[in-house]
Steps between C-alpha positions, in 0.01 A plus 500: 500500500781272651547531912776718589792340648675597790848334582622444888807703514706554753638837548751704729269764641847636648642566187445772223437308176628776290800539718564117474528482150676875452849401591521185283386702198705799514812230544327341180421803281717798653236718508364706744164391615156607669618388887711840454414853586659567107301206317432620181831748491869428366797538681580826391134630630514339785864708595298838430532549122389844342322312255132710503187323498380458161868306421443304812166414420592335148782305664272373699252409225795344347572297791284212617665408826488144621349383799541068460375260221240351281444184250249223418324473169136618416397124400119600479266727596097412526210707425466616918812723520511443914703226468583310808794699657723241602709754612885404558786711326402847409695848390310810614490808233395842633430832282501847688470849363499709847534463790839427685745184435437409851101482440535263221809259680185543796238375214695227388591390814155423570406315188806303605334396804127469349707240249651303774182554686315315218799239475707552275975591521542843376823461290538840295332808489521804304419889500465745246403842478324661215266769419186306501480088460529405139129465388567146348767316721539709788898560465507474144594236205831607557575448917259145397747357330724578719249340799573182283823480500508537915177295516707197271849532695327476856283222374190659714111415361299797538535903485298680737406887414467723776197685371177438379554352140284527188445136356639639171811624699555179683432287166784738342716417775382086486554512108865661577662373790337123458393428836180571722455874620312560780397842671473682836140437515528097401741473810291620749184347360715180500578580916105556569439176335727331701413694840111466456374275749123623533222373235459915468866542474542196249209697288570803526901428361350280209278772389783739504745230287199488291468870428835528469538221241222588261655753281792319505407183314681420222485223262751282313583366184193281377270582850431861381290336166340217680103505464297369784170416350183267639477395833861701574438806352155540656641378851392201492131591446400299212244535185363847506823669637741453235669807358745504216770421740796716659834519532667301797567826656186623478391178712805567772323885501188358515579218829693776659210767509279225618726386762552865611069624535528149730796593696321885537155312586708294786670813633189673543337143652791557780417864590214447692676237780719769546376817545224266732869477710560843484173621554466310843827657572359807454162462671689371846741834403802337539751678361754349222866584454602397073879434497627645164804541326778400256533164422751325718502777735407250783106534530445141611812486764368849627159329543623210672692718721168691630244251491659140466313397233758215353459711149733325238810752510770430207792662343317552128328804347067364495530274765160669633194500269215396660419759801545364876293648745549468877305629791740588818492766796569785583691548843187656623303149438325679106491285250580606168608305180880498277481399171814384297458636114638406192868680385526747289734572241647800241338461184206236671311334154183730498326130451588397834422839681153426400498150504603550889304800565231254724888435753529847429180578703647425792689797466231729402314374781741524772483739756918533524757368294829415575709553223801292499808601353855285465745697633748357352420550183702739243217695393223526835388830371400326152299262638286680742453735185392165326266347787289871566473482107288166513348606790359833390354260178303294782366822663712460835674853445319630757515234776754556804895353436726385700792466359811218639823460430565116485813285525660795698721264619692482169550869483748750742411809607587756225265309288254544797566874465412511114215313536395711786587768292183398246257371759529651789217340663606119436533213749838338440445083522671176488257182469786271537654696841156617611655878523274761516148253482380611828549891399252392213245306628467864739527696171246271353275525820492846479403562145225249559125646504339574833122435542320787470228498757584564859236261716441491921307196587484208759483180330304201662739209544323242283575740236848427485490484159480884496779538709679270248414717199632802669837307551503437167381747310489784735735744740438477839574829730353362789363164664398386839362210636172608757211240591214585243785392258792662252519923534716587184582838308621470183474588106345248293355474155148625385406153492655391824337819674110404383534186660644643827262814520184300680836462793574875478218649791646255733840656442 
């Protein structure tokens, strides 16, 4: 399997790729395209027709509505259909059967910035709506050909699908349009590749490329009838191992599986390090705080705001994988623990929700989480709907939310009042202007656990390490400073309290 490559590029974080593009295509084509409320609808729709559904439905079938361009040859494909991405020009192509225009603009908006997130100039993109996505190229042989035409005027190099495609449907498409088709799920495996920076988070994306590229091998012209016998076919084994040979395929099968039972064994190999971490946090009870939310929402600038812990914070969708877990203080002098998470995402590749669900953890293990949400954003609702989805899968339904408004600074106050409007109990933030960060870190104080056991005792002072642990891990009501040593009331842990009941008689 070849390494995947991942170009430098440069990218406006400040500017809307879709928008960029939009205006120089509609000049091109005069058509009306997605960046409008009316993307997929003529003029005459657009002015309020009277045309009923079912006609407006097969004019919109009939129309495949440009977004920007497409071109570069197929030259050759190998056996291991992840090819190396080497993304640069694409065209997006949507398909949506319900919901509103808006949601799908929203959706493709999105892959948009996964595509520039992964590298590559969106040129063109284009939406369709239909019934149901044809079963063997997603818009059909018909709206294909016309993908090649846009894809061979705009001189672009690869289509990108937002969905999930069948390999049949994206070898349809290949065999069609003549240049590399990608998928939603490619994209953002791509991103995690390039965002990985952990030997768990390296492993964990390669077995999730893996799983996703195994039933989409595909082999070639001559490749598909090469034998592998002797030494090759048997894996290099020698006399006593040779089989009647197999098909190169059924050796790139073969390597993969292996490489994936490896990459499973190393996962597990990493577990116990970690929950070692988390299980001393628990047995000194200090409390941990899992940041959460949509990707890009801000996580790692939020984190940096309350604990200044010099997380990398950039403008791209994944820039987070690997989880970041600081300790810091409560005002009160309790230490407890934040713990920056991975993004999540609408439509998240069900490989990488498991392949992550060891980050995940520090979700289901938290006592609070902070659930960021970018303000900003068109569709906020959607993607706390998307973020409580993933974490119901983890088992963190249950575990107290808080949930803040981010980048308020970028918003005015009717949006305030609409977001109000469907969480009435958020905390409205800016990490770049430091609004509102203070009114968390109280919110987040608050929701935090208190000990459980209320303890009276006077603690010797060469046992200062008690009086530490109480800082620490403890709430202190009352102290006082008398000459047999430390007189404190407070509520500790179980564990805290066995150790400081031998000092309770003296209290």
């Amino acid at each position: 399997m070849t390494d995947t490559f991942h170009p430098d590029v440069q990218t406006d974080p400040t500017t809307d790729p879709v928008d960029r593009v939009l205006s120089h295509a509609e000049a091109r084509s005069g058509v009306r395209i997605f960046g409008a409320a009316q993307a997929l609808q003529d003029a005459g729709t657009a002015a309020g027709s009277t045309t009923d559904g079912d006609q407006w439905d097969l004019e919109a079938r009939h129309a495949l509505r440009r977004v920007a361009g497409l071109s570069t040859e197929l030259e050759d494909v190998t056996e291991v259909e992840y090819r190396q991405l080497r993304l640069e020009n694409v065209v997006l192509v949507g398909v949506y059967a319900q919901g509103s225009l808006v949601d799908a603009e929203n959706s493709l908006r999105e892959l948009a910035a996964l595509a520039e997130t992964a590298g590559s100039t969106v040129l063109d993109g284009v939406l369709q709506r239909r019934p149901h996505p044809d079963p063997a190229t997603y818009i059909g042989r018909g709206k294909a050909e016309e993908l090649k035409d846009i894809v061979m005027s705009a001189g672009a190099d690869t289509v990108i699908a937002d969905a999930e495609l069948a390999p049949s449907q994206r070898r349809a498409l290949e065999d069609v349009i003549k240049v590399k088709v990608i998928d939603r799920t490619a994209v953002i495996l791509d991103i995690f590749a390039q965002h990985a920076k952990t030997r768990e988070g390296k492993a964990q994306v390669e077995l999730a490329q893996l799983e996703y590229l195994l039933p989409r091998l595909r082999g070639w012209g001559e490749s598909m009838s090469r034998q592998a016998g002797g030494q090759v076919g048997a894996g290099g084994a020698g006399m006593g191992s040779r089989g009647p040979g197999e098909t190169k395929i059924e050796l790139d099968r073969r390597r993969i599986r292996t490489r994936m039972a490896q990459l499973r064994k190393q996962i597990r190999d990493f577990a116990p390090a970690r929950d070692a971490k988390r299980s001393e946090r628990k047995r000194h009870t200090v409390p941990s705080v899992a940041i959460a939310g949509y990707t890009n929402a801000g996580k790692s600038s939020l984190l940096n705001r309350l604990t200044s812990a010099g997380v990398l914070v950039e403008n791209a969708l994944f820039a987070t994988l690997d989880a970041t877990v600081r300790r810091t203080e409560t005002s009160d002098g309790r230490v407890f623990t934040f713990a920056d998470t991975v993004g999540f995402v609408r439509n998240l590749p069900h490989q990488l929700v498991e392949a992550f669900r060891s980050t995940l953890e520090e979700v289901a293990d938290a006592d609070v989480i902070v659930h960021v949400v970018d303000a900003h954003h068109p569709d906020p609702a959607g993607q706390i709907a998307t973020v409580r989805d993933v974490m119901a899968d983890v088992g963190a339904r249950d575990i107290r939310e808080i949930i803040v408004f981010n980048k308020a600074d970028l918003i005015d106050e009717d949006a305030r009042l609409v977001l109000r409007g469907l969480e009435p109990d958020a905390v409205f933030v800016s990490s770049r202007t430091g609004e509102g960060i203070e009114e968390l870190r109280a919110v987040v104080e608050a929701a935090l656990p208190v000990p459980a056991v209320e303890v009276r005792a006077l603690v010797p002072y060469d046992r200062g390490d008690l009086i530490s642990a109480i800082h620490e891990t403890g709430l202190f009501l009352e102290q006082e400073h008398e000459s047999g040593g430390t007189r404190v009331h407070a509520r500790v842990s179980p564990r805290l309290a066995a150790e400081l009941e031998r000092f309770s008689s003296a209290g």
